[in-house]
Structure formats: C-alpha cells, structure tokens
C-alpha positions in Angstrom: 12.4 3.5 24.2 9.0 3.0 25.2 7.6 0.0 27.5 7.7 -3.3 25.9 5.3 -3.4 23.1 2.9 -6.6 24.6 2.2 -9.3 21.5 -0.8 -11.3 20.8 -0.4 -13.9 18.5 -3.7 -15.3 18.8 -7.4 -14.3 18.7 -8.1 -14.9 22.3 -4.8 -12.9 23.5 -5.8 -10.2 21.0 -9.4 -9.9 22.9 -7.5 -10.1 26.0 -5.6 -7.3 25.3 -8.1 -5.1 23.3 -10.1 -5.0 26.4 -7.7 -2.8 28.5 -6.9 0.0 25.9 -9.1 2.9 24.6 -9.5 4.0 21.0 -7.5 2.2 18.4 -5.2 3.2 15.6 -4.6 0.1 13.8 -1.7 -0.1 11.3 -2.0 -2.9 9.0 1.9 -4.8 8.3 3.1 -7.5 6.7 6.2 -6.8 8.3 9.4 -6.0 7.3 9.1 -2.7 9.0 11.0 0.1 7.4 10.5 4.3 7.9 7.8 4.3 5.6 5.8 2.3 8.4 7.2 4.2 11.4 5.6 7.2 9.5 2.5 5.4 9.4 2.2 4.8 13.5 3.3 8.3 14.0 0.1 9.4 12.2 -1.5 7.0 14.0 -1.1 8.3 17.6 -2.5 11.1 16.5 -5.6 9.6 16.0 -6.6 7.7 18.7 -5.2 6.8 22.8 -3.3 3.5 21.3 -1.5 2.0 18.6 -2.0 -1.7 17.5 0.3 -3.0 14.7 -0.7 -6.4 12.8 2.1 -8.3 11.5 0.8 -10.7 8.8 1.9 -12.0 5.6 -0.8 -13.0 3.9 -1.3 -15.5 1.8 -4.8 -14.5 0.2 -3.0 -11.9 -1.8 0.3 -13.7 -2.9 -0.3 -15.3 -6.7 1.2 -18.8 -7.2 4.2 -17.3 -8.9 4.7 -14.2 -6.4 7.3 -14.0 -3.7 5.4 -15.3 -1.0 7.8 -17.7 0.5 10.5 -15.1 0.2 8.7 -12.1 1.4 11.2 -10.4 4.0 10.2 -11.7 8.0 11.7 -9.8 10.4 9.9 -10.0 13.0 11.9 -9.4 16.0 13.5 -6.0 14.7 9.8 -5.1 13.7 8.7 -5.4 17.1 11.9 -3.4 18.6 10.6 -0.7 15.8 7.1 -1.0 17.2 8.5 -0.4 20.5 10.6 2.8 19.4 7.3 4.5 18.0 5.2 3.6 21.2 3.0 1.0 20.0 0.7 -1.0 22.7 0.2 -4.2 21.4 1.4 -5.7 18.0 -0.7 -8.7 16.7 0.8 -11.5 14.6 -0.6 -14.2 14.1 0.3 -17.7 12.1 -1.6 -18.3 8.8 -3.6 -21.8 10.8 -5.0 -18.6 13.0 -6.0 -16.0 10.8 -7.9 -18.4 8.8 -9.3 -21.2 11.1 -11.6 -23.9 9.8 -12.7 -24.6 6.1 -12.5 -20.8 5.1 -15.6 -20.4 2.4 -16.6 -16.7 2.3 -14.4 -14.0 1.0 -14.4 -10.3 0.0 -14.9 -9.8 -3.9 -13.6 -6.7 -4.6 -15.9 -5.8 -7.8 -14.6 -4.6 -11.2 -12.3 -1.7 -9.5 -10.4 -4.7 -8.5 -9.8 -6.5 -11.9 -7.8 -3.4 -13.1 -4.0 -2.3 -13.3 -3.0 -4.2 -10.2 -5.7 -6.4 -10.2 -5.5 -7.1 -13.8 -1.8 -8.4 -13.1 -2.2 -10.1 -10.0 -5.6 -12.0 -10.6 -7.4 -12.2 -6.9 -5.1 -10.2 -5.1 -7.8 -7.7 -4.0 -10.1 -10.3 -2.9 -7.3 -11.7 -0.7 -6.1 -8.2 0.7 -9.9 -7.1 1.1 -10.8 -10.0 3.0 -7.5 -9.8 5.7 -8.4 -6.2 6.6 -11.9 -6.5 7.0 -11.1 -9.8 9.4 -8.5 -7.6 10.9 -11.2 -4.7 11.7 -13.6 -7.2 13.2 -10.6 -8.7 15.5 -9.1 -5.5 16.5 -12.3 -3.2 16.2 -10.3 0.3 15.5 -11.7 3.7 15.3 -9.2 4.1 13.1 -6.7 2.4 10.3 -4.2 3.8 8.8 -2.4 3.2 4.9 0.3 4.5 2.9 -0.8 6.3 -0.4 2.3 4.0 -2.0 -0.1 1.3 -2.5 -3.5 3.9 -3.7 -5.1 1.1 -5.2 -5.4 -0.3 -2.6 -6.2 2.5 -0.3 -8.6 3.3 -2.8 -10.4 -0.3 -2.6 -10.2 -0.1 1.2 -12.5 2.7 1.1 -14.4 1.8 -1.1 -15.2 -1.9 0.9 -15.6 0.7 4.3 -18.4 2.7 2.5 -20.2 -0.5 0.8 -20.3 -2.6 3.7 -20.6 0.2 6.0 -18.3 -0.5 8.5 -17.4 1.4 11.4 -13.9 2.1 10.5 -12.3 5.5 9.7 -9.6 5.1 7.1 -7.0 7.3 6.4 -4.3 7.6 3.8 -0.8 9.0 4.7 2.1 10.3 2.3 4.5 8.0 0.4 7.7 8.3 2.1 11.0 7.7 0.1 14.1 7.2 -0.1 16.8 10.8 -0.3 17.1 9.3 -4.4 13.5 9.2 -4.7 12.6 5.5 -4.7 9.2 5.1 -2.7 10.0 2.9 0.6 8.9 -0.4 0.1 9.7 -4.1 1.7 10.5 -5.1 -1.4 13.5 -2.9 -2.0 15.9 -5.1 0.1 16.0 -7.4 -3.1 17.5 -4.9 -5.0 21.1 -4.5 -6.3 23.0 -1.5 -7.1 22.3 -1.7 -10.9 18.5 -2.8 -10.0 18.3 0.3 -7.9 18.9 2.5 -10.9 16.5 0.9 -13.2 14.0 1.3 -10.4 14.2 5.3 -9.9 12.9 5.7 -13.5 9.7 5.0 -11.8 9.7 8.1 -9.6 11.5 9.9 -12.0 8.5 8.7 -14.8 5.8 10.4 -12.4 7.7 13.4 -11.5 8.2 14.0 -14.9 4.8 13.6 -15.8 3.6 15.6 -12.9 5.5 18.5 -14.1 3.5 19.0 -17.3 0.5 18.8 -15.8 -0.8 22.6 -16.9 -0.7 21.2 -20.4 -3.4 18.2 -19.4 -3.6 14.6 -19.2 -2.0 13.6 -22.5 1.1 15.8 -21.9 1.4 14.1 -18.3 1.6 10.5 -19.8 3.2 11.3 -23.1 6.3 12.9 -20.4 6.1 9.6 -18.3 5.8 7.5 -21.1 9.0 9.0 -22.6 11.2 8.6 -19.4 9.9 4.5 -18.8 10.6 3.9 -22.9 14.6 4.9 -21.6 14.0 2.3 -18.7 13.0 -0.5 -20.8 16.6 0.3 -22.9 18.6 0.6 -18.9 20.5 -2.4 -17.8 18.5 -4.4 -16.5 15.8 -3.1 -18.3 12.5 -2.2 -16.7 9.4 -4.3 -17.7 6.9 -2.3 -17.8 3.1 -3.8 -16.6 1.3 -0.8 -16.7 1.7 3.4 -16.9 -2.2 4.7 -16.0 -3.9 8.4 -14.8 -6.9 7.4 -13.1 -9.3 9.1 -10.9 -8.5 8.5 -7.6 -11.7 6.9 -6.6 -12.5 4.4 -9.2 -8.7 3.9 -10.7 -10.6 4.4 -14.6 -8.5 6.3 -16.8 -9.1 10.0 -17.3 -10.5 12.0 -20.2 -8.9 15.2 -21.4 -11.4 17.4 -19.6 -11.0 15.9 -16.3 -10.0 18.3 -13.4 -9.3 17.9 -10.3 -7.1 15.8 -8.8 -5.8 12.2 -10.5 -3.4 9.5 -9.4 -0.3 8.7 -11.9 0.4 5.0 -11.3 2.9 2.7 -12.5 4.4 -0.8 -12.2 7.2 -2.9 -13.1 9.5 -5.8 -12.8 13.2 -5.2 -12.3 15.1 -8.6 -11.7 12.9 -10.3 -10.4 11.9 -7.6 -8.3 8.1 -5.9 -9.1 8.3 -2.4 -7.6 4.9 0.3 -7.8 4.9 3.8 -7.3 2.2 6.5 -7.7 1.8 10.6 -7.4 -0.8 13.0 -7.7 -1.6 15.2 -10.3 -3.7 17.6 -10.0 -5.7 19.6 -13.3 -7.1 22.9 -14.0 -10.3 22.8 -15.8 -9.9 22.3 -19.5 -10.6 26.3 -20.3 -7.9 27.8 -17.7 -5.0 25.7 -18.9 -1.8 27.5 -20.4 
C-alpha cells in the first residue's frame, strides 16, 4: 500500500495541499468507489506527477425524486482504495462547502443537455456542469479524467471545456464491467439477483446491436430494439426510458448515411434501480456496406 492518501475537506486545506504537488490528474467521484474507478486513477498516473480524487455527492444533479439520500457513502473504504492506487490527496467536501453563500450562477448546459438523459432528468447537466467546472477552478488539473459509461456526459464535459475555454485536458477512459457484462456502476449494489438479470439485457441490447453494424444504423437499433422488447416481458421487467444512436459529439440521432463512429445508448429502470450503459459502433460509408 502506498503512503496515506492526505484529505482536504475544505477549500483552504485543498489550496494548502495543491501547492506542494506538480501536475494534476483529477478524478472526479461521488464515491462509492468500485474497479471501474480504480481504472480511472490508473489512467490517471499516467498523465500527470499526482493523482487528486474528489469525493462529492452532489446535489445539483440529483432530481427531487432520485436517490439522492440513498446514494451509496463509503467513504472510508474509498479512501483505503485511493490509497491502494497511489493517490496524493483526495478532496471531499460537505455540500455547506462546495456551495458557500447564496449560490446564483450556474452552468446551463444548452440544448445537448435537454436530450436522452437530460430529457429524463430535467437539470441534471446544469447541476453536473457546474460541480466540475467549480472542481477545475479548486483543484486546477492539467488533467481530468471520465469513464465513457456515462458518454453523455463526457460528451457535455467537453463540450463546456471547448466553449468556455478552459485549461483543462479531458480524457475519456473505457467502460469497465462486470465478467457477465453489466457496466460497473455505484448503483449496482441495489440490485438483486433477479434485478441483475433484467439488467444485462442492456449490455446484451448494445452488443447485439453492435454486431449488425455492416448492415447500417437501422439494422443496429432494430437488433437492440428486439433484445430490450424481451426485457420489458423479464421478471422484473425493464422500463425502458430511451434506446438512441447518436453522434458522439452532439448525442443527435444518426441518419442512414452517417459513418464513422456513433454511440449506442440506453437507459432504464429496474426496481427501483435506473441503470445506463453505452457502446460504440462504428459505420462504413453508405456505398462499402455488405
């Protein structure tokens, strides 16, 4: 194990202890840790002399009917994990000191963010937007680094870097999963057995759809489309919010002669638990498909 992981759970500690290391990989967490993470400050070290992990559950981006309250805290095994992958300093801090004062201005994240997740979880890009751009100005990394899981919002993360021109290098690292295919997330500590199995139509939905990719986009969603129409008969059925093939940079849906590479996204409830998952497709212009 590495040397104790130092904490900073407010803004003046967090100066205090910015000032003594070089460049910084930042991993944005709401903690919870799980491999998926791990994987994320592994990438990290490559990219800069020190790790910082932020631990924050934030409120900005929970709805009034989402699982705020319950979201999983753990922090004290997420700082032993922090500590096994050689992180410097991890900063969490309380709610009172992330947002200080009579908070006023926030990040609007524009019309990508009113779509698929954003059409289901009204504001939650505003709220996610404005925590990592308050989180780059605390911290000041070279770097930050996000799981592909969530691409929306690695997608709107770029998009806020490039807009408002800030000095941040994002990069986006590979979904990790489970050996049966579910993507890592949190969220999968709420489910049961019988949950679990609903859930892997998701993966299986995508990889599915992936596989008839030659054939173009409608192939790819009639294939996922078919597997998530035997989830919604599983017990407990999947509910599904949304199946979509979007361009990876503005998360629109794709025509038939699009090629390149695309993001196959989907969501759902199971339970009481709402699980997302996403993979790449990638297309052959429209005149070299078989």
């Amino acid at each position: 194990m590495s040397e104790a992981v130092r904490i900073a759970e407010t803004r003046e500690r967090l100066a205090e202890e910015r000032a003594a290391l070089g460049t910084v990989a930042l991993v944005p967490t709401m903690g919870a840790l799980h491999e998926g993470h791990r994987s994320l400050i592994r990438l990290a070290h490559q990219y800069a002399d020190d790790v910082v992990v932020s631990v924050f559950v934030n409120p900005l981006q929970f709805g009034p009917d989402e699982d705020f309250s319950r979201y999983p805290r753990t922090f004290d095994a997420d700082v032993r994990a922090c500590a096994e992958e050689g992180v410097r300093l991890v900063f969490a801090p309380s709610p009172e000191e992330m947002y200080t004062g009579n908070r006023q201005v926030t990040v609007s994240a524009g019309p990508m963010g009113d779509v698929l997740e954003g059409e289901f979880r009204p504001g939650h890009f505003d709220g996610v937007l404005t925590v990592v751009l308050k989180l780059f100005n605390l911290v000041r990394p070279q770097v930050a680094i996000f799981g592909q899981k969530d691409a929306q919002q690695l997608a709107m993360i770029r998009r806020m870097v490039a807009d408002l021109d800030v000095p941040v290098r994002v990069v986006g690292a590979p979904t990790m999963r489970e050996p049966d295919g579910l993507a890592l997330s949190s969220r999968n500590r709420y489910l049961g057995p019988e949950d679990r199995r609903t859930g892997l139509y998701l993966s299986r939905a995508l990889a599915e759809g992936r596989a008839t990719a030659a054939q173009g986009p409608s192939a790819v969603r009639r294939a996922a489309r078919r597997v998530l129409e035997e989830a919604a008969e599983a017990r407990p059925p999947l509910r599904l919010d949304y199946l979509a093939l979007v361009d990876p940079a503005t998360f629109a849906e794709i025509g038939e002669d699009y090629a390149g590479e695309a993001v196959l996204a989907v969501a759902g409830k199971v339970g009481t638990t709402r699980l997302i998952d996403n993979m790449s497709v990638t297309f052959l212009p429209r005149t070299a498909r078989g």
